[in-house]
Structures are given as structure tokens and as C-alpha cells.
C-alpha positions as CSV (number, residue, x, y, z in Angstrom):
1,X,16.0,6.9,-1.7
2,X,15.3,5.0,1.4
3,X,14.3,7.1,4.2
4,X,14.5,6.0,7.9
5,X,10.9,6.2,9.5
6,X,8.8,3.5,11.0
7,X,4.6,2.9,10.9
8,X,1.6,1.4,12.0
9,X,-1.5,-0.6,11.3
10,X,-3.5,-3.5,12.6
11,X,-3.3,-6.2,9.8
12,X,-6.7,-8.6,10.6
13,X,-8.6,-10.7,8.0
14,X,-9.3,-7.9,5.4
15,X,-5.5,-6.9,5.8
16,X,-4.4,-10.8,5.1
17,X,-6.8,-11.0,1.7
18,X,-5.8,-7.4,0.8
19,X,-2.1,-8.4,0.8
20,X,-2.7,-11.5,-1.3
21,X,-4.1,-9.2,-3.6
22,X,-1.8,-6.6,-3.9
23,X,1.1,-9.3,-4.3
24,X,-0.5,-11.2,-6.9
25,X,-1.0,-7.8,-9.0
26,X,2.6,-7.1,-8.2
27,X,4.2,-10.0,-9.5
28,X,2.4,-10.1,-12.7
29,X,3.8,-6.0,-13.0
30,X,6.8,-7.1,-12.3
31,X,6.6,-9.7,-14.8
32,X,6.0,-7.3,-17.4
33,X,8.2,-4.2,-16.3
34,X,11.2,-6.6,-16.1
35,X,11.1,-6.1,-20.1
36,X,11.0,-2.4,-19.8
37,X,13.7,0.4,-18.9
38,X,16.9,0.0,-16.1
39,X,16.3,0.6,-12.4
40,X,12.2,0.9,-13.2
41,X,11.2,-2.4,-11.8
42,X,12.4,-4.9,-8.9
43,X,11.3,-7.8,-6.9
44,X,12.9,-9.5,-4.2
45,X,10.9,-12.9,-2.8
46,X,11.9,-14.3,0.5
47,X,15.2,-13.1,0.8
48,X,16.1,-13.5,-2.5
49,X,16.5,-11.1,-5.3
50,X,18.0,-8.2,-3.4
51,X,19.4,-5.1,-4.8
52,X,18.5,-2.8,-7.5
53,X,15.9,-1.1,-4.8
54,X,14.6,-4.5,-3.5
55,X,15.3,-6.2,-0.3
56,X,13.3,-9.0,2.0
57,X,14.1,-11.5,4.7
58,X,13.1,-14.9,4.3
59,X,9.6,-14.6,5.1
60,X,9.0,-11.5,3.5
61,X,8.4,-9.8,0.2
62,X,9.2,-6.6,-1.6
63,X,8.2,-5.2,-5.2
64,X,8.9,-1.8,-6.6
65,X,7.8,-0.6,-10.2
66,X,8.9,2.8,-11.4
67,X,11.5,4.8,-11.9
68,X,14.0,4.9,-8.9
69,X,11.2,2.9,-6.9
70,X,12.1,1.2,-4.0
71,X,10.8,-1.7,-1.9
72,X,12.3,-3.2,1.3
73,X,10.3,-5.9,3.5
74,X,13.0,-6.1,6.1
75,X,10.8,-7.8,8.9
76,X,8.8,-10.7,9.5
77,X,6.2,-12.2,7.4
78,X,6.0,-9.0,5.8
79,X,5.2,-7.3,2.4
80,X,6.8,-3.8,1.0
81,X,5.0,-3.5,-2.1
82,X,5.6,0.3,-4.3
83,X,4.0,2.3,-7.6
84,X,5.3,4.9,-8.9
85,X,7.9,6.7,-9.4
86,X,10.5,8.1,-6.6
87,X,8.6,6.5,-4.1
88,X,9.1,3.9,-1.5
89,X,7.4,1.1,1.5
90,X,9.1,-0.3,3.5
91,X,8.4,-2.5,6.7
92,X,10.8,-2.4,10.1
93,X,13.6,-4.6,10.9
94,X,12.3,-7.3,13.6
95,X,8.8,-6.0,13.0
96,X,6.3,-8.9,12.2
97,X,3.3,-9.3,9.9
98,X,3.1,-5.7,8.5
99,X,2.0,-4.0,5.6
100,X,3.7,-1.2,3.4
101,X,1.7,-0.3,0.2
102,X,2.6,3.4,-1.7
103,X,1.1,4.0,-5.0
104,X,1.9,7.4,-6.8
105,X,5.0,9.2,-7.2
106,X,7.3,10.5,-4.6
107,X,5.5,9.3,-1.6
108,X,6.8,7.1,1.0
109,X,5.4,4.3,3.5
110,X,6.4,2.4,6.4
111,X,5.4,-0.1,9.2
112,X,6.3,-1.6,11.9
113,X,5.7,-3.1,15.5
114,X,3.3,-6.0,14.6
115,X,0.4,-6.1,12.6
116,X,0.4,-2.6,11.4
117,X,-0.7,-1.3,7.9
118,X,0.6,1.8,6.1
119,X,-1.2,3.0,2.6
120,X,-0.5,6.2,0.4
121,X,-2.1,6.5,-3.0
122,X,-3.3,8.4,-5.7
123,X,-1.1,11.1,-4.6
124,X,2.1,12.8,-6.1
125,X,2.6,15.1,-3.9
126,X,5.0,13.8,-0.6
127,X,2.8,11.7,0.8
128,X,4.2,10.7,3.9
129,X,2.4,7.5,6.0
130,X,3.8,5.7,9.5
131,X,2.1,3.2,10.7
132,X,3.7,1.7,13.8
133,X,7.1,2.6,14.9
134,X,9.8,-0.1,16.0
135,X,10.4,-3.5,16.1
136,X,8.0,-6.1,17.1
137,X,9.1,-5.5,20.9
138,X,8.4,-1.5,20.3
139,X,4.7,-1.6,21.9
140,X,3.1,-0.8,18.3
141,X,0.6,-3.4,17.9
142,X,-2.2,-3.2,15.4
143,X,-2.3,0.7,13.9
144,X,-3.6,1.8,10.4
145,X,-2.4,4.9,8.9
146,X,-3.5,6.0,5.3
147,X,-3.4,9.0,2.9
148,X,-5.1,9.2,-0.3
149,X,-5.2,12.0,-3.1
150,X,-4.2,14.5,-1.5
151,X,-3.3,17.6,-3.1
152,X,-0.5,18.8,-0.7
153,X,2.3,17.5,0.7
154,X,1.2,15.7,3.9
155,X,2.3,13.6,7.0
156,X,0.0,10.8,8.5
157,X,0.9,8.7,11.3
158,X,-0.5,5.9,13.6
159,X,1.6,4.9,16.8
160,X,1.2,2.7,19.8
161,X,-1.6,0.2,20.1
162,X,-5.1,-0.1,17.7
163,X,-4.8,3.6,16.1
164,X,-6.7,4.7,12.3
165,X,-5.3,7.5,11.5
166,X,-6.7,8.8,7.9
167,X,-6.4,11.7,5.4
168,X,-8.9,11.7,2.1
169,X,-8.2,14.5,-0.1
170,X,-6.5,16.8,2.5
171,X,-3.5,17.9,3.3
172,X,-1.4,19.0,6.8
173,X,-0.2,16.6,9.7
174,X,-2.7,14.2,11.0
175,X,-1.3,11.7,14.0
176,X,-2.8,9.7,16.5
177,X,-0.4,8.4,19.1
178,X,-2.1,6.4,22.1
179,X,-4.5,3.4,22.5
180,X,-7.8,3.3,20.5
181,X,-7.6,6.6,19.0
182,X,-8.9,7.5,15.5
183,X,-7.8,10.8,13.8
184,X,-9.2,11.6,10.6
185,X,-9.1,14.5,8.1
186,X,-11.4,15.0,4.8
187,X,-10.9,17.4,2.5
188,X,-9.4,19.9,4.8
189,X,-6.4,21.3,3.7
190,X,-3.7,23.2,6.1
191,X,-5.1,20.8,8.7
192,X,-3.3,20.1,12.3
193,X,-5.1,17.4,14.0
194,X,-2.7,15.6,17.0
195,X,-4.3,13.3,19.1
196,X,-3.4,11.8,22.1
197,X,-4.3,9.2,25.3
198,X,-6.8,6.6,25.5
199,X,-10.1,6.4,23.3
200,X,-10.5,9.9,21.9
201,X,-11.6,10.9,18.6
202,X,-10.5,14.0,16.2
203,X,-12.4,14.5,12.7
204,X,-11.9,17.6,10.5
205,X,-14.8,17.6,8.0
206,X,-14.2,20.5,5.1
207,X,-12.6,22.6,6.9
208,X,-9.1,24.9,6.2
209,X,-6.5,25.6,8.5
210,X,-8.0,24.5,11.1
211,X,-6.4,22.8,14.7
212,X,-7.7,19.9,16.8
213,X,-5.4,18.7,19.6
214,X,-5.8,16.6,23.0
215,X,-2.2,16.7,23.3
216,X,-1.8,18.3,26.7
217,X,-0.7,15.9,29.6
218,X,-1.4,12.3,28.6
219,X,-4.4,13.5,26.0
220,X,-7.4,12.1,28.1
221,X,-9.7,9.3,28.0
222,X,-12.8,9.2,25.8
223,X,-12.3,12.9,24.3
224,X,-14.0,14.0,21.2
225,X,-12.9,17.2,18.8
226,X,-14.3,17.6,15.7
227,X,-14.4,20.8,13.3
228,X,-17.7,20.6,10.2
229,X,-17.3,23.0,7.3
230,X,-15.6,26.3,8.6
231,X,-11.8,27.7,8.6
232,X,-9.4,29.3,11.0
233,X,-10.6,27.5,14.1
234,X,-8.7,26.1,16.9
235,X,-10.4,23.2,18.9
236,X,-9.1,21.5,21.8
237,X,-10.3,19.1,24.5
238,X,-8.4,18.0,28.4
239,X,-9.4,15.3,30.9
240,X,-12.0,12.9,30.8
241,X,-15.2,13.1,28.4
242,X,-14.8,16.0,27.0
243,X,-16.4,17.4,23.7
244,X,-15.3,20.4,21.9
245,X,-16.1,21.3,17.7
246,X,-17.2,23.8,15.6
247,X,-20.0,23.5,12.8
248,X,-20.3,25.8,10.3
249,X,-17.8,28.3,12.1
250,X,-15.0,31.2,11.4
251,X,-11.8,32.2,13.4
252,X,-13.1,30.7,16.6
253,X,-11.8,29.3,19.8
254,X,-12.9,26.1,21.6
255,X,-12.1,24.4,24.5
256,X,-13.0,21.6,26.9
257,X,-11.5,20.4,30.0
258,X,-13.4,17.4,31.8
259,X,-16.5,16.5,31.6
260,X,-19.1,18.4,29.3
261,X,-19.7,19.7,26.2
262,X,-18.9,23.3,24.1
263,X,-19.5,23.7,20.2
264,X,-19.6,27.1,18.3
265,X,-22.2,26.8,15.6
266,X,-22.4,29.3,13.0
267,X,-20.1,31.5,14.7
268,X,-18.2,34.2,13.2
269,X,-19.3,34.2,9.6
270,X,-21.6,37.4,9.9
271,X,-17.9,39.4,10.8
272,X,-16.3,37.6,7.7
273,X,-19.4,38.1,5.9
274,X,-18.9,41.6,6.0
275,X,-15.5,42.1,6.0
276,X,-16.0,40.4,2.3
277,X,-18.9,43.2,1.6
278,X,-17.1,46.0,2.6
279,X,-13.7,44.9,0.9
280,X,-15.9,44.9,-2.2
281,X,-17.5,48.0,-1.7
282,X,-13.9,49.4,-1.7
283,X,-12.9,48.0,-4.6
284,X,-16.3,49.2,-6.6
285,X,-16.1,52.9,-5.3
286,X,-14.3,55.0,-7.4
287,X,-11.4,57.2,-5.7
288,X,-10.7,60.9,-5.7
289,X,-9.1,61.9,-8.7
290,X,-9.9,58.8,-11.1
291,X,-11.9,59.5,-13.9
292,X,-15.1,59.6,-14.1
293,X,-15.3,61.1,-10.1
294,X,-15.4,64.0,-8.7
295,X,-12.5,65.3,-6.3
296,X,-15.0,63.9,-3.1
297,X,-15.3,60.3,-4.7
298,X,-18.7,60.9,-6.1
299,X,-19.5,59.8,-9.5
300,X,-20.0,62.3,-12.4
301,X,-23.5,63.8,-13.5
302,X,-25.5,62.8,-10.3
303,X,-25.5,58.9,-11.1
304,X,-25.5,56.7,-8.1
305,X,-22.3,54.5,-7.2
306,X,-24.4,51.4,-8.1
307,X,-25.4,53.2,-11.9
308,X,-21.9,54.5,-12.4
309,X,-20.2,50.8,-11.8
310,X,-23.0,48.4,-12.6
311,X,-22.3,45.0,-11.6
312,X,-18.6,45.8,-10.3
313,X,-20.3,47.9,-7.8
314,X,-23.3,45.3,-6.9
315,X,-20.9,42.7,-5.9
């Protein structure tokens, strides 16, 4: 089940004591998994121990429990480590000092370049997490990609030189591809967030389908686009400082380009508001024909629409 993809993450201090954590756990699984079912558990330790899912290099380290689990540490001072079942981490040939961590089933990590970090977890729902593409010559230094409990399948990727790119408990296609950029998404679900260049920042905070890009030309330098608690809205920024967002918005439109700022607040709710009211109003007001109507819609015996349907009505 080894699929061919590549990720990113900067791997500093916190990465180095989180990786000595996460291997010691690992080993003592393995330990006990070994006893349990075929092809549930491997381990692989410095280039030895391949097969059965498992590979490292000789200054690398791979563990996989779970059924049809895989783990392959294939660069440099490296660790794959994977939970759960039909899943798989996996670090890049000739990449060095990276981190590949996937917990749940049927997700899949990988990193590369040098010193990246890719993390899926509490997910069972195709997770998919890139942190740094390429070997250790590839340009990709640094990146941190992550995905956590997500309830849809989901792609999050970090690429090219000290990216975060993060999804909590969303779902869509969040990547960051450029120099200092952070790209994150919580709890927004049909979410397109693609950010580009030098600096910028995309954040979608509660919010459905919505779209955040900087991804014309080379994406810009200090840009910032941001949606807070609304749906259907398509946000973008161009040049150099530029701000765009939407708080609290519906269906709306916002651009930047250069310098300056434009946000929608509260925009568009009072047209959904009432195409909600008047879609119930339909649905309460009894047709020609039905019973308990008269052949012009109104109701029997003089009784207003709100006393013939009560609470169906009052919605």
C-alpha cells in the first residue's frame, strides 16, 4: 500500500523530543503486537528488519502496527513510525532528519527535503499529509504539515522552505507552497485554502465551502486572507500587503491587490435569512386542493394560516 508522495516539516528541539517519544511507545507496541495476528505489526531498526511493510536505512527507523500497516524510513536519520490500520508514513529517499507519524486507519504521511515533519491522527477517513517534497537537495527545508480528526477525506501539504500548514477537524485541500507561509483550517469543512509566495497567511475559522487563495503570479509577500464563521465565500489577496476576509459573512466575494485592506462583515445573511423564512412559509401554507383549503389556498372556516398550521406554520 505504499503510495509515492513526498512532505514537509521543520524538525527543531520539540520535533527531536517528540520523536524519542513516539519511538519509545512504538517499540514497546511492537513488542507486544509481535504476539498478535500476521502482517499486523512490523519493525525495522537501522536497516535491519525489512520486509513485511517495514523498511529503514542505516540511520533510520520504521514501525507499523495494524493490519496491512506499513512503515518505510528510507532517508537519513529518519523515523516512519504508523497506527492503524491500512495506513502508512513514510520519509524520502536521500531526505535527512524527517519525521513521518500517521495514527488512524487509512491515512497516509510522508516527508522529505530536510528537517520536515508530517502528522495525521485521529482520523479514518483518507487523511492525506506532505510535508516537504524531494530529497535533501530538493529545496524543502524545515515545513510542518498536519491533519487531525477530520471528518472527511482531506489533503494537507507543506512545501518549500519553513511552511505550517494545518487542518483541525476540517476537511478539503489545505497547502502552503513558498517561504514562511502558514495555512491553516479549523473546523471548516469543503475548505480550499492554497497559499502561495513569501510570508502570507491563510486561516479559515468555521466556515463551509469556503476559498482562500494568493496563488496568482508568485502569491505575494506579507498577504493575509482569512474567512471567521460564514459559508460560500471566496477570498483572495495579490501583490504586496494585502488583506482580504470575511467575518460573519454569506455567498460573498473579496479581493485585494496591493496594498490595503477589504473585509465583508455580516454580509449577506439578511438574503439567506430570508430565503430560509420564505422557504418555510412555503412549506407551512397549505396548497389548492389539499384538504383542509379552499380552492384559493385559504384555510377552511375563516382560521388564519398561523391557527390552521400551528407551529409548522410559525417556523
Amino acid at each position: 500500500m505504499i503510495r509515492n508522495a513526498s512532505g514537509t516539516a521543520g524538525m527543531n528541539k520539540t520535533g527531536a523530543v517528540a520523536l524519542g517519544v513516539l519511538t519509545a511507545g512504538a517499540l514497546a507496541a511492537a513488542a507486544v503486537g509481535s504476539a498478535g495476528g500476521a502482517n499486523a505489526t512490523c519493525a525495522s531498526f537501522f536497516g535491519i528488519g525489512n520486509g513485511g511493510g517495514c523498511s529503514s536505512t542505516l540511520t533510520s527507523i520504521a514501525v507499523a502496527i495494524g493490519e496491512n500497516a506499513e512503515a518505510h524510513a528510507e532517508g537519513f536519520l529518519g523515523a516512519a513510525l504508523t497506527l492503524g490500520a491500512n495506513s502508512s508514513a513514510a520519509t524520502v529517499a536521500g531526505a535527512l532528519a524527517n519525521l513521518a507519524v500517521t495514527f488512524g486507519d487509512n491515512n497516509f504521511t510522508s516527508a522529505g527535503g530536510i528537517g520536515s515533519v508530517a502528522f495525521a491522527g485521529r482520523s479514518t477517513i483518507n487523511q492525506t499529509v506532505v510535508a516537504g517534497i524531494g530529497d535533501l537537495t530538493s529545496g524543502n527545508v524545515g515545513n510542518f504539515a498536519a491533519s487531525i480528526a477530520s471528518p472527511e477525506a482531506t489533503e494537507t501539504s507543506a512545501t518549500g522552505i519553513g511552511n505550517t500548514s494545518v487542518n483541525i477537524a476540517g476537511a478539503g485541500n489545505i497547502s502552503g507552497e513558498g517561504v514562511g507561509l502558514t495555512t491553516v483550517n479549523l473546523v471548516g469543512l469543503n475548505a480550499d485554502l492554497r497559499n502561495r509566495g513569501l510570508l502570507n497567511i491563510i486561516a479559515n475559522v468555521s466556515g463551509d465551502s469556503i476559498s482562500i487563495s494568493n496563488d496568482e503570479g508568485d502569491g505575494g509577500i506579507g498577504n493575509l486572507g482569512f474567512n471567521f464563521i460564514g459559508q460560500d465565500n471566496v477570498v483572495s489577496t495579490r501583490g504586496v500587503v494585502a488583506i482580504a476576509g470575511t467575518l460573519g459573512s454569506t455567498s460573498q466575494t473579496v479581493s485585494q491587490d496591493g496594498p490595503g485592506i477589504n473585509i465583508s462583515v455580516g454580509k449577506g445573511l439578511a438574503e439567506s435569512a430570508a430565503v430560509r423564512a420564505a422557504s418555510s412559509v412555503s412549506a407551512g401554507t397549505p396548497s389548492a386542493g389539499k384538504p383542509g383549503s379552499t380552492p384559493d389556498g385559504a384555510p377552511k372556516n375563516g382560521h388564519s394560516a398561523r391557527g390552521a398550521h400551528g407551529k409548522r406554520a410559525a417556523r
